[in-house]
C-alpha positions in Angstrom: -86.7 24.1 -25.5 -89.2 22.1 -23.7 -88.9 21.2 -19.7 -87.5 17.4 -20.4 -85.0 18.9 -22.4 -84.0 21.5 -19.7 -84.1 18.8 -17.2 -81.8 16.8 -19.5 -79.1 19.6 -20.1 -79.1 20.2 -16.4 -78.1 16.8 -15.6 -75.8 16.5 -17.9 -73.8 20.2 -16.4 -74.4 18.2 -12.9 -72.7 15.2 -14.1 -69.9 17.0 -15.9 -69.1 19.3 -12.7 -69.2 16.3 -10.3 -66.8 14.6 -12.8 -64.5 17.7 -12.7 -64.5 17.8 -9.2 -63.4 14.2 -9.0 -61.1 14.3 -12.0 -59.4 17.2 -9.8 -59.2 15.3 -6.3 -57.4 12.5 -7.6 -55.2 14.8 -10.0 -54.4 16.5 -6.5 -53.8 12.8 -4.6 -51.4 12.0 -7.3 -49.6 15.5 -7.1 -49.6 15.0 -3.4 -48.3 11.2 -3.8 -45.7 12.0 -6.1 -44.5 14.9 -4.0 -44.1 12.6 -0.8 -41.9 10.5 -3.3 -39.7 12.8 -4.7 -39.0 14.5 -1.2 -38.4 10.7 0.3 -36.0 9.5 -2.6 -33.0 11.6 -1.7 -33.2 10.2 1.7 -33.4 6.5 0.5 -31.0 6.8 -1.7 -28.8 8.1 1.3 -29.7 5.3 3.0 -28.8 2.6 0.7 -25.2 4.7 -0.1 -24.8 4.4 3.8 -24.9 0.5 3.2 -22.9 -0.1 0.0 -19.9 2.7 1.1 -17.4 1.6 3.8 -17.5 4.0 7.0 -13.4 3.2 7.2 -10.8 3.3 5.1 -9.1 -0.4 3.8 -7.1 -2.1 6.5 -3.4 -1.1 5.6 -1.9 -3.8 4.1 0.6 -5.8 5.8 3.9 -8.6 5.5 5.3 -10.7 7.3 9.2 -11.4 6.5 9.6 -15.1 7.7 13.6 -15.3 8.4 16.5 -17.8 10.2 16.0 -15.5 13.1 12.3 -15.3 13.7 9.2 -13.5 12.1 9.1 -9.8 10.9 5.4 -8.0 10.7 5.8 -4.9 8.7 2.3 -2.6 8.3 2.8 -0.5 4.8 1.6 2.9 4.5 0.2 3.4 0.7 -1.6 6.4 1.5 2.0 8.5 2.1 4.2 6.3 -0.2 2.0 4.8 -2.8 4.7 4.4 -5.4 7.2 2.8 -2.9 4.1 0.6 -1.4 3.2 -0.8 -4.8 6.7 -1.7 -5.3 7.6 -3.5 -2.3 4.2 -5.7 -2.5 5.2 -6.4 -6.4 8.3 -7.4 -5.4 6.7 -9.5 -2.8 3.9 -10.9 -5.1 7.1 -12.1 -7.2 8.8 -14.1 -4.6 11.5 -12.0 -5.2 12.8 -11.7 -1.4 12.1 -15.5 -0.6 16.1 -16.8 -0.2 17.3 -13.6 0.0 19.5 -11.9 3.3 19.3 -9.2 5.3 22.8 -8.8 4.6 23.6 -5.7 6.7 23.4 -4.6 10.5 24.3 -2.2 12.5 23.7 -1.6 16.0 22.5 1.7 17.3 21.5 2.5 13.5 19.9 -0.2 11.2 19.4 -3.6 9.9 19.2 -3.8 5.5 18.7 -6.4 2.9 16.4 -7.1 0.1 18.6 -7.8 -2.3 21.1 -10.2 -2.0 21.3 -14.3 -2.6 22.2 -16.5 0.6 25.9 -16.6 -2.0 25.9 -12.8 -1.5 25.3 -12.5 -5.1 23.0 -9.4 -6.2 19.1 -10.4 -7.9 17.9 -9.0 -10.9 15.4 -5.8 -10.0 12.9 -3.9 -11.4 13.2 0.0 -12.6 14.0 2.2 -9.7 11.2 3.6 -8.1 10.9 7.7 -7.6 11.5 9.0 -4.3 8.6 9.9 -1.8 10.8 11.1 1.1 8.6 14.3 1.3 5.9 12.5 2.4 5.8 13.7 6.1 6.7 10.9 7.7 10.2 10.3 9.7 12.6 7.7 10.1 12.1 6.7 13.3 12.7 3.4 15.7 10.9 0.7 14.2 10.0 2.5 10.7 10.8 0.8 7.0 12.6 2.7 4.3 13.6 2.6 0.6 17.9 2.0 0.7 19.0 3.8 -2.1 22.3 4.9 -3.4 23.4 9.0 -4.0 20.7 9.4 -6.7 17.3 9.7 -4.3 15.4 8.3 -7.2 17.6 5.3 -7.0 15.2 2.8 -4.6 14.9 -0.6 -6.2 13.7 -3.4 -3.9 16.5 -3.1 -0.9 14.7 -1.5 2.8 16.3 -0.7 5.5 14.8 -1.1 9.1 15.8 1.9 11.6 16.8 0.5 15.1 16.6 3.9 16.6 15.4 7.4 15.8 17.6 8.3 12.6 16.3 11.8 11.6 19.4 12.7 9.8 17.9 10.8 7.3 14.8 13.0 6.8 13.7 14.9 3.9 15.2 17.9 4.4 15.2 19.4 0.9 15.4 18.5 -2.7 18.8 20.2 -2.9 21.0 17.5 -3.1 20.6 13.3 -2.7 22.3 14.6 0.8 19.1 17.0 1.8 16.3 14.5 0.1 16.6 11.3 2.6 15.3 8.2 2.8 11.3 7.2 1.9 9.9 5.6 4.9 6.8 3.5 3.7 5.8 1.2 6.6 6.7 0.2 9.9 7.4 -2.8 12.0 4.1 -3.6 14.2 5.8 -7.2 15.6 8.9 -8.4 15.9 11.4 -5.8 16.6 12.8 -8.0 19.0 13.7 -10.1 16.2 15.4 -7.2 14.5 17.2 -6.3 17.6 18.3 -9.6 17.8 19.7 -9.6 14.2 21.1 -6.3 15.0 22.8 -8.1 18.3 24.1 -10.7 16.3 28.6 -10.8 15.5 29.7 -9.7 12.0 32.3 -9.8 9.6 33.5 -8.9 6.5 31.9 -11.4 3.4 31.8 -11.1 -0.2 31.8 -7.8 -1.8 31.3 -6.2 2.0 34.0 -4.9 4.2 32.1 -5.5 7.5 28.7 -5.2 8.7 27.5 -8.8 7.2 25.6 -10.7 10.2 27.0 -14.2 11.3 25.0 -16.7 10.8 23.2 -14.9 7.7 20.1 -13.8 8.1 18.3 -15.3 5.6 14.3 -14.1 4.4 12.9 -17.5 3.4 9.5 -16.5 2.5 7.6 -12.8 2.2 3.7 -12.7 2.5 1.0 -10.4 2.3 -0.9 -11.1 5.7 -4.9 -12.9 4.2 -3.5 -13.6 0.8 -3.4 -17.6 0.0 0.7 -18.5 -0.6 1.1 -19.5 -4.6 0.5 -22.9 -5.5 4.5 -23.7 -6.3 6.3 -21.3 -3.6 9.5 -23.0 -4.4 9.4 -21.9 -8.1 8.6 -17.9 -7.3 12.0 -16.6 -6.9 12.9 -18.3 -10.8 9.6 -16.9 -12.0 9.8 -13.4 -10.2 13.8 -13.2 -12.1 12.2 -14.3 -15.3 9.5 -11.2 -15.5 11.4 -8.1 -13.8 13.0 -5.4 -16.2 16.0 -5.9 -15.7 19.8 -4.6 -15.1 23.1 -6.4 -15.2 24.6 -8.0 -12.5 27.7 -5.9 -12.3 25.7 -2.3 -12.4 23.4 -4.0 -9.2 26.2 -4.6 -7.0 27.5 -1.2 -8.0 24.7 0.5 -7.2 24.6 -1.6 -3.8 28.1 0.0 -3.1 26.5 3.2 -3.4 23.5 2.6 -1.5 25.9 1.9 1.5 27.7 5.1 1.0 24.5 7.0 1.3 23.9 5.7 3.9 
């Protein structure tokens, strides 16, 4: 092999290593640039889930029962009595309680309705709803519960609002509909006074009641979830709620009512 080719091969083995070498450094950058990604993803993608995810739960939902006496503000508790929650608000989405009474009071115990017509006459109701009374949470002053008659899986859309501390009506045990009690779901957060006034008001016997019936009636003349929009024909909810419950006759309703007031 002569000089010049030596010379030649020799260049060439420079320009080969030097290409090495530089092929390797920016193998190495990019290793080192992906590496810095990889470890800095998790964190963005922390980051972003910080944004998109809540830091508190929903606002509980709340209603306000607009009656002949003054308004009611009830906030519901879905997170111990989901079932009984969902119910109430259906019931509520359906106009169902708009023109209906709070046809019982009792001073020193507790104000019911949900049910009844201004004529006293019982409305159409969904299936019953199971009970939830095990749900830690007691029937005290101020607190909202499903009425219900002996069976405690009886609750359809009557409440009952407890004007003092009625623990008797706890869950006790699944023994008997005695031992069960009553399913408190939500609580009054304005307007007690209103409900003490309604439990101050004179009553009488009326209807299919022997006594306990406020005078004047107390009538609920609209129900409304607190930042939803009212529907567009309020009038006509009551008529449309009837028309899409499941429902049960007349006669086995105000039987069951009967009950509900012997159970409690």
């Amino acid at each position: 092999m002569t000089t010049q080719s030596h010379a030649f091969a020799k260049r060439l083995r420079n320009a080969r290593v030097s290409w090495l070498k530089h092929a390797i450094g920016r193998t190495s950058m990019l290793k080192s640039l992906l590496i810095t990604v990889l470890l800095s993803l998790p964190f963005g993608l922390a980051a972003q889930s910080t944004k998109t995810v809540p830091t508190a739960g929903a606002p509980a939902p709340q209603v306000v029962l607009t009656t002949s006496q003054g308004d009611i503000t009830l906030e519901l508790y879905p997170d111990k009595a989901p079932k009984s929650v969902a119910n109430f608000l259906q019931y509520v989405h359906d106009g169902f309680y708009d023109g209906t009474v709070l046809h019982r009071a009792i001073p020193g115990y507790l104000v019911q309705g949900g049910l009844y017509t201004r004529d006293l006459q019982p409305r159409r109701t969904r299936s019953a709803v199971p009970s939830e009374a095990d749900n830690g949470l007691s029937n005290l002053r101020g607190t909202v519960a499903v009425a219900r008659g002996a069976d405690p899986n009886s609750g359809t859309a009557q409440f009952f609002i407890n004007l003092v501390d009625n623990r008797r009506l706890d869950f006790v045990g699944n023994q008997s509909g005695l031992t069960w009690g009553y399913t408190v779901f939500g609580k009054i957060t304005k307007g007690m006074d209103v409900v003490d006034k309604i439990a101050a008001l004179p009553t009488h016997a009326l209807g299919p009641f022997v006594g306990d019936v406020p005078d004047p009636l107390v009538v609920i003349t609209h129900a409304g979830v607190v930042g939803e929009s009212p529907p567009a024909e309020a009038g006509s909810a009551p008529a449309t709620a009837a028309s899409t419950l499941k429902t049960k006759p007349a006669k086995k309703a105000a039987a069951s009512t009967s009950k509900t007031h012997k159970g409690l």
